[in-house]
C-alpha positions as a Markdown table, in Angstrom:
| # | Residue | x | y | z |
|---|---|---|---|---|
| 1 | Unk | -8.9 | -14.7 | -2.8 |
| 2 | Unk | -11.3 | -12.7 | -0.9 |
| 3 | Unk | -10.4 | -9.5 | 1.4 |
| 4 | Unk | -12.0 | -9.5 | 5.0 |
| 5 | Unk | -12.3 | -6.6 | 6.7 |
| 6 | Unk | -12.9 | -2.6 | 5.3 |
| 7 | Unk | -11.4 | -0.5 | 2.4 |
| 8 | Unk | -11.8 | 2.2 | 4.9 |
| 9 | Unk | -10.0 | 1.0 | 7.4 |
| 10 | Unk | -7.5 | 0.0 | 5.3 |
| 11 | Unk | -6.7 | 3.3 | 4.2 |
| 12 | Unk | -7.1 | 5.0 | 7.0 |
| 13 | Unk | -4.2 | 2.2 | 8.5 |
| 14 | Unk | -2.0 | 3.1 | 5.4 |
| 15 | Unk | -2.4 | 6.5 | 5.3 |
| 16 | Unk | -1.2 | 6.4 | 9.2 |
| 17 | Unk | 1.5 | 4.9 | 8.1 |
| 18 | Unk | 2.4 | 7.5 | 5.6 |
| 19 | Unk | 2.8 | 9.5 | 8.2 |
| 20 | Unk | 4.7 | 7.5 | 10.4 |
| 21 | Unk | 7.6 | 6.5 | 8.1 |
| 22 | Unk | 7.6 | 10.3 | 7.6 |
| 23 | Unk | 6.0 | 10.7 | 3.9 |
| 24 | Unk | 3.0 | 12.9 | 4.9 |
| 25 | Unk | 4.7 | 16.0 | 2.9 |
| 26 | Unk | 6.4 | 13.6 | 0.1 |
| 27 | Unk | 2.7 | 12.6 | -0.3 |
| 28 | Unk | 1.4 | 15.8 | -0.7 |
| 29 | Unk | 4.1 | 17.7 | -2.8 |
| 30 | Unk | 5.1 | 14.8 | -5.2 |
| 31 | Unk | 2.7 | 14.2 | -8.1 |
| 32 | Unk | 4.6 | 10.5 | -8.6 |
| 33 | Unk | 4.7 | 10.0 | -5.0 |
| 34 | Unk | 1.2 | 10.7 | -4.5 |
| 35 | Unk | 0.5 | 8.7 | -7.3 |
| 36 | Unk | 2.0 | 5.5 | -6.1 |
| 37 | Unk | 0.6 | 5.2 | -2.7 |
| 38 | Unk | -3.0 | 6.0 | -3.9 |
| 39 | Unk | -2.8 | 2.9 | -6.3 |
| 40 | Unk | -1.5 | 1.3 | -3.2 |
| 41 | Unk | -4.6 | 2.4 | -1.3 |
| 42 | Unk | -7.0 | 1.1 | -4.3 |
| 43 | Unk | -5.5 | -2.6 | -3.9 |
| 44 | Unk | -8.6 | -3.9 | -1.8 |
| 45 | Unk | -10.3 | -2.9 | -5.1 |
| 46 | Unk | -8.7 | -5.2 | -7.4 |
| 47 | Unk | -10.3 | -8.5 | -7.7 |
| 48 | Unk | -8.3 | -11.0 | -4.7 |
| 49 | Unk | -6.0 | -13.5 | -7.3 |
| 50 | Unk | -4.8 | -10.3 | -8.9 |
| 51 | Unk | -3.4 | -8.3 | -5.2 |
| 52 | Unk | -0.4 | -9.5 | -4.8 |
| 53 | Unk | 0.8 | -9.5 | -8.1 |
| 54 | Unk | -0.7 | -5.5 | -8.3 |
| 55 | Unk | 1.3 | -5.0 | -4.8 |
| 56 | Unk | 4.6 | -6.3 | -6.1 |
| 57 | Unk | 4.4 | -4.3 | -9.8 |
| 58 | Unk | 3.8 | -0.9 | -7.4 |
| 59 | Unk | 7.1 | -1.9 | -5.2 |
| 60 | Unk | 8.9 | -2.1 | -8.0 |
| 61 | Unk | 8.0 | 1.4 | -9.3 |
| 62 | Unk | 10.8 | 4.0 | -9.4 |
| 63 | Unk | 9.1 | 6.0 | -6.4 |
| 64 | Unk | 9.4 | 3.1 | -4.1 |
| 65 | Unk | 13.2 | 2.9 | -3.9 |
| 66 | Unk | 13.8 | 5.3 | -0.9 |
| 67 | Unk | 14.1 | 3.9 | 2.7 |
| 68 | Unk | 10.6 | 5.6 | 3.9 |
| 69 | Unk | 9.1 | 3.9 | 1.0 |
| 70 | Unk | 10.4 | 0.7 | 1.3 |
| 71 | Unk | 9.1 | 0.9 | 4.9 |
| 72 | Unk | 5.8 | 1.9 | 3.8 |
| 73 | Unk | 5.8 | -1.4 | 1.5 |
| 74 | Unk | 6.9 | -3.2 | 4.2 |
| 75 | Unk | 4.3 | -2.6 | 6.6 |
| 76 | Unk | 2.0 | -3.5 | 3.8 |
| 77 | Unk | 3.3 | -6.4 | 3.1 |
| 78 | Unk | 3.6 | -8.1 | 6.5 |
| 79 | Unk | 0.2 | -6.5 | 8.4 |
| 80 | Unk | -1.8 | -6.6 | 5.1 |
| 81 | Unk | -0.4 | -9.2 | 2.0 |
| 82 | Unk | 0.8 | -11.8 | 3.9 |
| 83 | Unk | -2.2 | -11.8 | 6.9 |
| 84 | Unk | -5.2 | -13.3 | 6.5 |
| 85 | Unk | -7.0 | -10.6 | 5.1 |
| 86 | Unk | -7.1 | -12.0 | 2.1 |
| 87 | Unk | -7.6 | -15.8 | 2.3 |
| 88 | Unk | -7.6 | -17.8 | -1.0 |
């Protein structure tokens, strides 16, 4: 699986999102919160096979179970996991 396109701009898309689902101060005031969605901004880091398996294990984290969260994941999911950004 390889990624096209740039980590940069892949976290700067994220991190927009963060904001837009309303987690901007969640982000910044919750060490665990915090936590989670910079693992979810070090995905295009992971080798390609191992993504989606590394996307699903941080959606299934404690921290991911309120609605902005879950709309966070499922921005990710849809524009970024499931696009052909990474192509096998």
């Amino acid at each position: 699986m390889d990624m096209k396109g740039c980590a940069f701009h892949w976290a700067q898309a994220v991190l927009r999102n963060v904001k837009e689902v309303g987690l901007q101060t969640t982000y910044e005031r919750r060490e665990s919160v915090h936590g989670l969605i910079r693992k979810l901004l070090a995905l295009p880091f992971l080798p390609g096979p191992h993504i989606p398996r590394a996307f699903d294990c941080l959606r299934d984290k404690a921290e991911a179970n309120t609605a902005q969260m879950r709309s966070l994941f499922e921005y990710v999911e849809i524009q970024w996991i499931e696009s052909s950004l990474w192509s096998e």
